[in-house]
N, C-alpha and C positions, 0 to 999 in steps of 0.2 A: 484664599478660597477659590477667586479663579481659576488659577494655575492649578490646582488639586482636580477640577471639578475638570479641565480638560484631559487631564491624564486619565484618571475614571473615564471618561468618555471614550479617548482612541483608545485605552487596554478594552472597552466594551466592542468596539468597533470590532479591534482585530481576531478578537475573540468570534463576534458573530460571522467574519471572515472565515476564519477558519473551518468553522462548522459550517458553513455555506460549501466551501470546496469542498468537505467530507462529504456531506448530502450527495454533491455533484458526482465525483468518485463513485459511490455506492449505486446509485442511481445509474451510474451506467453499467455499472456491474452485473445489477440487476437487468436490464435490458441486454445484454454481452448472452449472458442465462441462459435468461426466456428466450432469444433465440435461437441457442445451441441446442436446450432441452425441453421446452417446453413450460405452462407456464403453474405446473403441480410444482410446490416443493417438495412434495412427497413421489416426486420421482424423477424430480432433480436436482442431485448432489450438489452441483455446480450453483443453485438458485439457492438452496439450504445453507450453503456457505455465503451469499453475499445477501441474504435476508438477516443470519446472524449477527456478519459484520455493521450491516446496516445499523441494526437494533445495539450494535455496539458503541454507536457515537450517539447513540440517542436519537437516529429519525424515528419523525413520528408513524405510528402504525397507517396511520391514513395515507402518508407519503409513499411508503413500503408499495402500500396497494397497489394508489397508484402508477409506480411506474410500473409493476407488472401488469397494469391494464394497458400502459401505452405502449409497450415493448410487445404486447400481442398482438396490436394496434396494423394491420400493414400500411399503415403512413407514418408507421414512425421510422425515425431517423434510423440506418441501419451502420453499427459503429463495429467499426475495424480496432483488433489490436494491432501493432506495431510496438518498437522500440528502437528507440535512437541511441546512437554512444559516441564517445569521442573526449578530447582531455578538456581541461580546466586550464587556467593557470596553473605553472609549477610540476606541469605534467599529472596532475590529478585527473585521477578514469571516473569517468562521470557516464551514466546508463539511465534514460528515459522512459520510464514504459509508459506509454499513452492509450487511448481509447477515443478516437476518432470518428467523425461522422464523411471526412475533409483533409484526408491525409496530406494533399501540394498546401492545404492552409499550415497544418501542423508542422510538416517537416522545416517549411520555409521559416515560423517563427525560430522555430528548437535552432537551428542553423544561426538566425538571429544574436538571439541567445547568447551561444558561445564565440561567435564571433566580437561581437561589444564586449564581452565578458573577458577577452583576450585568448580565446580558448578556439577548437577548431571542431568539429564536426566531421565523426569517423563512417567507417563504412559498415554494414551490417554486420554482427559477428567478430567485429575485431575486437571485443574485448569479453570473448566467450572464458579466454583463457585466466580472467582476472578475479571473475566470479564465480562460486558456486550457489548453484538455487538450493533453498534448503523450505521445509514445512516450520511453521513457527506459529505454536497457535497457545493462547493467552487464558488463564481463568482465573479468578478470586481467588487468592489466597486462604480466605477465611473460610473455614470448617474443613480444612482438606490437610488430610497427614502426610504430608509432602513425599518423606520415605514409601510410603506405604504404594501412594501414586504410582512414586518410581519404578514400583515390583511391575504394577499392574500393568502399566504402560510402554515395557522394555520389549516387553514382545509384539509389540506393535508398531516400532521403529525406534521406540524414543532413545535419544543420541544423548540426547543435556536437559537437566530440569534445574534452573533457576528462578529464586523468588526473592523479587525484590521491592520494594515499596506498597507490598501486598499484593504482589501482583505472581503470579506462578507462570513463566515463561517457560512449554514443551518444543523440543525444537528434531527435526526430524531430516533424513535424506528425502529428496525430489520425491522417488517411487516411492517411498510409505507413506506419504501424506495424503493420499485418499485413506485405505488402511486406519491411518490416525483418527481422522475426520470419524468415519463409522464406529470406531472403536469407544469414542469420547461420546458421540450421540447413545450409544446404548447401553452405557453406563450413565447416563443422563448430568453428565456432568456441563456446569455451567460454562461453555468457552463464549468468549464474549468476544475474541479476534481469532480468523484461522488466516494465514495467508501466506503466499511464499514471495519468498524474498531472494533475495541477490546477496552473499555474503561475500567481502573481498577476500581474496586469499591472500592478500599482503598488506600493511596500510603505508601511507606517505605521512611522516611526521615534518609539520612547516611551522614557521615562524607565527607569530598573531600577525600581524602587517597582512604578511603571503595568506595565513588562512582568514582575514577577513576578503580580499581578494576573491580567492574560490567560493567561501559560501556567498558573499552578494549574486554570483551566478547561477548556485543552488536556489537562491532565493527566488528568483528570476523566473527561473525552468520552473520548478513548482508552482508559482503561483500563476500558471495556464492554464485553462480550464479544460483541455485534452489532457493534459499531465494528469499519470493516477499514483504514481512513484516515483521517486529520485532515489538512486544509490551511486553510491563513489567510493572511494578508497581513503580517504581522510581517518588518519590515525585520531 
């Protein structure tokens, strides 16, 4: 009974973990926003999308507010993107996007990092050619005639639509993912993630041994509280 009752406990832990970084993530997303445009979602795109995202991991509506009241705030914290890159173990391309209040703090962990990790810290842009960004945005499966989507949605960018676990994955190039964005808001469909991502354009297949290696350093990077993404090239 012990031994049960602690396992339930740390799967609760890491569970509340997790959603603690999501809040955090969003929450600067939010803030990132309301800088750039102001603190209307209704007239900015950019806020409309990390209010969504927000409401996607389940923050609470009161949270939402407020970091849009703090982000209006002129004392609050004013956060930098950036992104880091560099290999892994094994030669695995590992890419950091962060969200910074404290870049000499950030950089110096992220360096950290892959250093302990066996891994080395690249320079800007050297692994532009490894990635391509793509629109990747997510909605309920249920009630939606996936074909039909498809018609709707092609002339709007959409490249690939898969559904998997009930889950409807639209996936799109860099420049039509605004395009997308608007497209799905006015046909009022339900997207509960829109975000772009970093796709490898090759992957590295490695042994369990070597990829336990690598992801203990994913593990690592991500769980920084600047860190808002981790992507790599692991097949």
């Amino acid at each position: 009974m012990g031994r049960a009752f602690e396992f339930r406990r740390a799967r609760k832990e890491k569970r509340w973990d997790k959603m603690a970084k999501a809040f955090t993530k969003f929450g600067r997303e939010i803030a990132i926003a309301v800088r750039q445009g102001g603190a209307d979602p209704a007239t900015n795109p950019r806020l409309r999308v990390a209010v969504q995202n927000a409401k996607g991991v389940n923050m609470p509506k009161d949270r939402i507010e407020a970091a849009i009241k703090r982000a209006s705030s002129k004392d609050e914290k004013e956060f930098q993107e950036v992104a880091y890159e560099g290999y892994g173990p094994h030669g695995v391309a590992i890419l950091a996007e962060c969200a910074t209040d404290n870049a000499t703090r950030t950089v110096a962990n992220i360096r950290m990092y892959f250093t302990r990790g066996g891994g080395t810290l690249g320079t800007s842009g050297s692994l532009d050619f490894m990635f391509e960004r793509k629109g990747i945005f997510k909605l309920p499966a249920e009630g939606l005639e996936v074909e039909e989507l498809e018609l709707e949605l092609i002339d709007y960018g959409a490249e690939d639509i898969a559904v998997e676990d009930g889950v409807v994955t639209v996936q799109t190039q860099f420049a039509d993912f605004g395009a997308m964005q608007k497209a799905m808001e006015e046909k009022g469909l339900n997207v509960t993630s829109s975000e772009l991502q970093r796709i490898p354009n090759s992957t590295v297949d490695l042994s369990e041994e070597q990829l336990d290696e690598v992801l203990n350093l994913i593990d690592r990077i991500e769980e920084d509280d600047d860190v808002q993404a981790v992507y790599h090239n692991l097949a």
